[in-house]
VEXDREN-2710 file (C-alpha; in Angstrom, 1 decimal):
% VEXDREN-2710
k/r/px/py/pz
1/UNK/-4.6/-52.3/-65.6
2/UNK/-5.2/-48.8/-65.6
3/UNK/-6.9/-48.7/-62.1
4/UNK/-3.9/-50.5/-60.6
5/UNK/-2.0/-47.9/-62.7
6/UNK/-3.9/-45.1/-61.1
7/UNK/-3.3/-46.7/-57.7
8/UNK/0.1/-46.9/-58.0
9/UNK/1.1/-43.7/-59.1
10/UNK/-1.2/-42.3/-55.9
11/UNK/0.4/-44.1/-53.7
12/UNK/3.6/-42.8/-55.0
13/UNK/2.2/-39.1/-54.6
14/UNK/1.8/-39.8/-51.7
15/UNK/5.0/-41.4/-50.5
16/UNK/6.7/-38.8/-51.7
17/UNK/4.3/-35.7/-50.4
18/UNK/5.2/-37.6/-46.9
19/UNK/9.0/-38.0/-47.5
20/UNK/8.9/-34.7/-48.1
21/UNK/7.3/-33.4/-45.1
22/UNK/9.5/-35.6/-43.2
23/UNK/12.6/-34.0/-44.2
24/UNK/11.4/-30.7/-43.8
25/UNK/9.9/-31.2/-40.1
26/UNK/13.8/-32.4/-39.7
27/UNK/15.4/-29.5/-41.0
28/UNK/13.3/-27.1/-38.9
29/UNK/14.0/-29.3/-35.4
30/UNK/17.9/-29.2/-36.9
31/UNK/17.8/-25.5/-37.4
32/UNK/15.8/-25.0/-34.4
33/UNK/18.5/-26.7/-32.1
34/UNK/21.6/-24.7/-33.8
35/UNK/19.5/-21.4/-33.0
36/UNK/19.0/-23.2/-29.5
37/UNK/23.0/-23.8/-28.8
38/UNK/24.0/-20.5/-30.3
39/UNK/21.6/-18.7/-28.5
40/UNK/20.0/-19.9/-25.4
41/UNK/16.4/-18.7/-24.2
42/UNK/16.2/-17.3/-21.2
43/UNK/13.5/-16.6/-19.2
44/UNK/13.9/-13.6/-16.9
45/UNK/13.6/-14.0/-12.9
46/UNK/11.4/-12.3/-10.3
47/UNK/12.1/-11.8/-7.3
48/UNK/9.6/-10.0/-4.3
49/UNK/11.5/-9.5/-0.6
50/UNK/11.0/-7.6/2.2
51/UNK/14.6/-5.7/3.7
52/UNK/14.8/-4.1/7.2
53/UNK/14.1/-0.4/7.4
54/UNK/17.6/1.4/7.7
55/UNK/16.2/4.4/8.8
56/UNK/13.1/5.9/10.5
57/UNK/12.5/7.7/6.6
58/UNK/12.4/4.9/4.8
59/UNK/9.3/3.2/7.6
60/UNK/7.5/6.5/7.1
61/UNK/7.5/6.1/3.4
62/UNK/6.2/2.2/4.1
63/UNK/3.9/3.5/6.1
64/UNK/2.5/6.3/3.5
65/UNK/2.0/3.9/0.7
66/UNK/0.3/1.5/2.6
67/UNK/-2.2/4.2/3.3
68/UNK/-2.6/5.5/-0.2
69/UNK/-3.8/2.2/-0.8
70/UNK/-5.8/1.7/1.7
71/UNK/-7.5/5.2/0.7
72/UNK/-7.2/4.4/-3.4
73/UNK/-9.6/1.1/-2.4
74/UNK/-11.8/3.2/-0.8
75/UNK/-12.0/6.0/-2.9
76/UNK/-15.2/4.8/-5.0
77/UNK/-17.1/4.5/-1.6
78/UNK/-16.1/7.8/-0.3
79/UNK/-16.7/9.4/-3.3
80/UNK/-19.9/8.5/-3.9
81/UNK/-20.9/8.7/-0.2
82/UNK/-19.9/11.9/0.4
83/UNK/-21.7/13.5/-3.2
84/UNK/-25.8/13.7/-4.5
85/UNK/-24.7/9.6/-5.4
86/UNK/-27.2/8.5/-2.5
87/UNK/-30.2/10.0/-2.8
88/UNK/-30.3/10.1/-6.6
89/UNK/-29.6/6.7/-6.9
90/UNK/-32.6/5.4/-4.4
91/UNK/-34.9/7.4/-5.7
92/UNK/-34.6/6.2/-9.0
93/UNK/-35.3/3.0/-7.8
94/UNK/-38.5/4.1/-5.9
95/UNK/-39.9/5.0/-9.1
96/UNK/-39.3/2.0/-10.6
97/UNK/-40.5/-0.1/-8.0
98/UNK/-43.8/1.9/-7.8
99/UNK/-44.4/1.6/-11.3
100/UNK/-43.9/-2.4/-10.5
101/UNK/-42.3/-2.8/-13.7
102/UNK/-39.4/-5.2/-12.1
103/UNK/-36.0/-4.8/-13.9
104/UNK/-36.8/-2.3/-16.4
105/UNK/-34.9/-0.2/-16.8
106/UNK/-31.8/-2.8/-15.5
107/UNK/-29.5/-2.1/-12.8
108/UNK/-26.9/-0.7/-15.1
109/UNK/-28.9/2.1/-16.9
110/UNK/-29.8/3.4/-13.1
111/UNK/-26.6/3.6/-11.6
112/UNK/-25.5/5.1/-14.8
113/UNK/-28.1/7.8/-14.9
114/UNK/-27.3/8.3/-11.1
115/UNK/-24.0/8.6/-11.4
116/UNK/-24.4/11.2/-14.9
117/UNK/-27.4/13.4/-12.8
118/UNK/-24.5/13.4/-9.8
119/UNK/-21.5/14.9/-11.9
120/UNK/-24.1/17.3/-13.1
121/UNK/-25.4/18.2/-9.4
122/UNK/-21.7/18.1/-7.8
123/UNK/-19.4/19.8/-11.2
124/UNK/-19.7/23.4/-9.1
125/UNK/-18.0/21.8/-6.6
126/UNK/-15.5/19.6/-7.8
127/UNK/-15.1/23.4/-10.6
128/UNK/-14.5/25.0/-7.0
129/UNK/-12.0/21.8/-5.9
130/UNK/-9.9/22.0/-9.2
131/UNK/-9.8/26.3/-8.8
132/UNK/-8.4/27.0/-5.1
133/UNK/-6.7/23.6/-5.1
134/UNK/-5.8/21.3/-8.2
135/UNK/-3.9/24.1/-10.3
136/UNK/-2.4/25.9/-7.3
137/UNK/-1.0/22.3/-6.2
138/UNK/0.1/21.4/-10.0
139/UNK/1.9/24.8/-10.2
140/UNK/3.7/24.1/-7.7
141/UNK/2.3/27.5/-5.6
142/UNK/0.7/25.0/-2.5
143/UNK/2.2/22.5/-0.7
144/UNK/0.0/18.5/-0.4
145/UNK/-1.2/19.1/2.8
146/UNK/-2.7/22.8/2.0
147/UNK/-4.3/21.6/-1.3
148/UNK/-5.8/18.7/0.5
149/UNK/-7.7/21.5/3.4
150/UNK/-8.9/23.4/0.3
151/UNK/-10.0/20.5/-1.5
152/UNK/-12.2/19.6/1.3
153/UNK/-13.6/22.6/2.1
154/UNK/-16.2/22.7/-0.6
155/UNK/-17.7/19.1/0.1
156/UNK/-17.4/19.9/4.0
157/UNK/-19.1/23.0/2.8
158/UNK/-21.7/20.9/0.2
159/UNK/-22.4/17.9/3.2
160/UNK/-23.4/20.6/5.3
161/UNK/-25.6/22.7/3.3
162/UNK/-27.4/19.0/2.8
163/UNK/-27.3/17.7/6.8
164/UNK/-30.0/18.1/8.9
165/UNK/-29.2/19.9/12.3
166/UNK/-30.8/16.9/14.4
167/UNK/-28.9/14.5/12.2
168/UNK/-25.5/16.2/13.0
169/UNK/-26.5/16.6/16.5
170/UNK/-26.8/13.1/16.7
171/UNK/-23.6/12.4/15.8
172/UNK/-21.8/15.0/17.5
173/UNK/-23.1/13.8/20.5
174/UNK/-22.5/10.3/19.7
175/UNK/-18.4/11.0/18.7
176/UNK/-18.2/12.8/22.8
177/UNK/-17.3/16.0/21.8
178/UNK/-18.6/19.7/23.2
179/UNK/-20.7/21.8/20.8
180/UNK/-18.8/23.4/17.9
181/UNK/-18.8/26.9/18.0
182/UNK/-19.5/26.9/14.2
183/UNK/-19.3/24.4/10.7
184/UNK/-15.8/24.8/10.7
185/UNK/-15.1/23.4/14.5
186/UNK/-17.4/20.2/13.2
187/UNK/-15.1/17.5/12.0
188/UNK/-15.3/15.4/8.7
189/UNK/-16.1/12.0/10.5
190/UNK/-18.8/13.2/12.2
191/UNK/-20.5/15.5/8.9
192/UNK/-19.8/12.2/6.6
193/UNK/-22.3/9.8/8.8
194/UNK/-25.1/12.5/9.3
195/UNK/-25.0/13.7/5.6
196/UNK/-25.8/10.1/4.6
197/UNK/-28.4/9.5/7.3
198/UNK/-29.8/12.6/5.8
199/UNK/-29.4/11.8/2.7
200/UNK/-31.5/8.4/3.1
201/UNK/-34.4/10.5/5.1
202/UNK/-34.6/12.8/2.0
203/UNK/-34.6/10.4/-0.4
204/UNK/-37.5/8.1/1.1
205/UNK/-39.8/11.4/1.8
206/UNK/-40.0/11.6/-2.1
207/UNK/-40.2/7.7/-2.4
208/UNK/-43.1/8.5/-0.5
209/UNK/-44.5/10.8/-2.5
210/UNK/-43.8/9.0/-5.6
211/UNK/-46.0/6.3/-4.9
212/UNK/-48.8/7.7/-3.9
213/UNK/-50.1/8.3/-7.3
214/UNK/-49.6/4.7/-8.6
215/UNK/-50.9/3.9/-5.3
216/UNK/-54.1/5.5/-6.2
217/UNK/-54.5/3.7/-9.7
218/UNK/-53.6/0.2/-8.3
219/UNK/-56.5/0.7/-5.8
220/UNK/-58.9/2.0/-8.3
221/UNK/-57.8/-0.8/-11.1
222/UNK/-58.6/-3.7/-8.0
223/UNK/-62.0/-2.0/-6.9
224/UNK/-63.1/-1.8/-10.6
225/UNK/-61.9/-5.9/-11.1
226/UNK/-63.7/-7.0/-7.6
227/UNK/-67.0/-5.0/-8.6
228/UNK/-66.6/-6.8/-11.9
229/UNK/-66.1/-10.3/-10.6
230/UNK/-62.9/-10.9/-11.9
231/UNK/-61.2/-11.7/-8.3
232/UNK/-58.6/-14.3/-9.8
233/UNK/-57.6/-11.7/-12.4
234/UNK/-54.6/-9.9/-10.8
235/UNK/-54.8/-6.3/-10.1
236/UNK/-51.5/-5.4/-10.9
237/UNK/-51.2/-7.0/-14.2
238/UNK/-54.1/-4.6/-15.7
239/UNK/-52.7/-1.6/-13.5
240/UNK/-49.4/-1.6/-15.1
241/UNK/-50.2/-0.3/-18.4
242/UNK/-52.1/2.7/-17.0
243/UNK/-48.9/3.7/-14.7
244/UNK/-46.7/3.6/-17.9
245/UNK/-49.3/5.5/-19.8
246/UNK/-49.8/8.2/-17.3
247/UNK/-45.9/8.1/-16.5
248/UNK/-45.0/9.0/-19.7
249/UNK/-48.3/11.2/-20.2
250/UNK/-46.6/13.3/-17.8
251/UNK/-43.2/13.2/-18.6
252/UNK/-42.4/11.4/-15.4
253/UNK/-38.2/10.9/-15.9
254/UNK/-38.4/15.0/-16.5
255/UNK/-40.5/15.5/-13.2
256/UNK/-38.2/13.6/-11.2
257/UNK/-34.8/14.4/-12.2
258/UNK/-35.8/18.1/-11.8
259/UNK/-37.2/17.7/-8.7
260/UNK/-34.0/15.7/-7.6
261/UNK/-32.0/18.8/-9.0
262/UNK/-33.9/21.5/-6.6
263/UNK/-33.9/19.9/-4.1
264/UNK/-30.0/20.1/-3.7
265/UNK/-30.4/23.7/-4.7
266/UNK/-32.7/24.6/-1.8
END
């Protein structure tokens, strides 16, 4: 009796518990719909057209965005193309593939430390850029155009400094164009291409040299394995310790990054 008792009054409980969420789930659909007629939701529109030019201003302005964009998604590639970005960046990665150490250190931390060596080599410059054109043009003292010529004076002035003669030669030759009298007749087209052919000649000269002496202890690991006997043992596997051992002995990372500074100084 008193299990059937006990059964009861649960079922009751929950009879009620579910009568009661039934008439609240009401009220709120009730009170929901009076907010609903009272106020209706609206969602707002969008709307994207094209109108006809009314006046040859108004195409020019088209016509100037459209190229700010164009130059806003190019920006990363000219800016790195036309600072220290190249050369830093691939040397890096000659020292990591002559150590043969694969993806250490990753992708990320060497185009970071490229990019951080880079803002070191190039802040003269940009201190330059910002001096004789960024605060004249945000003062109001120099027109776009004007700050734009100053601006690229010091990287015309930087590219050159870092070209090879032949390089440029190559190129001017190429674009059709006399001789310039001087660097200021040469024109930014042709000093972008021949920096960065430059640029890539420098760089693998001291990939060059940086392999040589891991070269030399890779040779000297396999002739001390093959006068052992141990010809399926591979070469590089035993080698790798003693190029991490002598790289660090010799505080590689400082030898290269300073020799990666001078030789933008020079």
């Amino acid at each position: 009796m008193k299990r059937a008792r006990t059964r009861v009054e649960k079922a009751a409980s929950w009879a009620l518990a579910g009568t009661t969420a039934m008439v609240a789930a009401m009220g709120l659909v009730l009170a929901w719909s009076a907010v609903a007629q009272a106020a209706p939701l609206r969602i707002p529109g969008i709307r994207v057209g094209v109108d006809p030019a009314a006046s040859p201003s108004e195409v020019a302005g088209t016509l100037q965005i459209m190229a700010l964009l164009t130059v806003l998604s190019l920006a990363p590639a000219i800016l790195l193309m036309t600072t220290s970005f190249t050369r830093i960046v691939i040397v890096l990665s000659f020292v990591r593939s002559a150590m043969g150490t694969q993806q250490v250190p990753p992708n990320q931390v060497i185009i970071g430390l490229s990019l951080f060596i880079t803002l070191f080599v190039m802040m003269p410059v940009f201190a330059q850029i910002n001096e004789v054109a960024w605060q004249p043009y945000m003062s109001g003292r120099i027109t776009q155009q004007v700050a734009l010529e100053r601006g690229a004076k010091p990287v015309r002035d930087f590219m050159l400094k870092q070209t090879r003669e032949q390089d440029l030669s190559l190129f001017v030759d190429l674009s059709g164009r006399a001789r310039p009298a001087g660097p200021d007749d040469v024109p930014t087209y042709v000093i972008i291409p021949a920096f960065m052919i430059s640029e890539l000649k420098s760089a693998f000269q001291m990939g060059f040299v940086i392999y040589i002496p891991f070269l030399v202890i890779d040779m000297l690991v396999a002739s001390v394995l093959m006068s052992m006997g141990m010809m399926m043992l591979p070469p590089v596997l035993i080698s790798l310790p003693f190029k991490i051992l002598l790289f660090v002995l010799v505080d590689g990372w400082g030898l290269v990054v300073k020799s990666l500074v001078e030789s933008f100084a020079g």
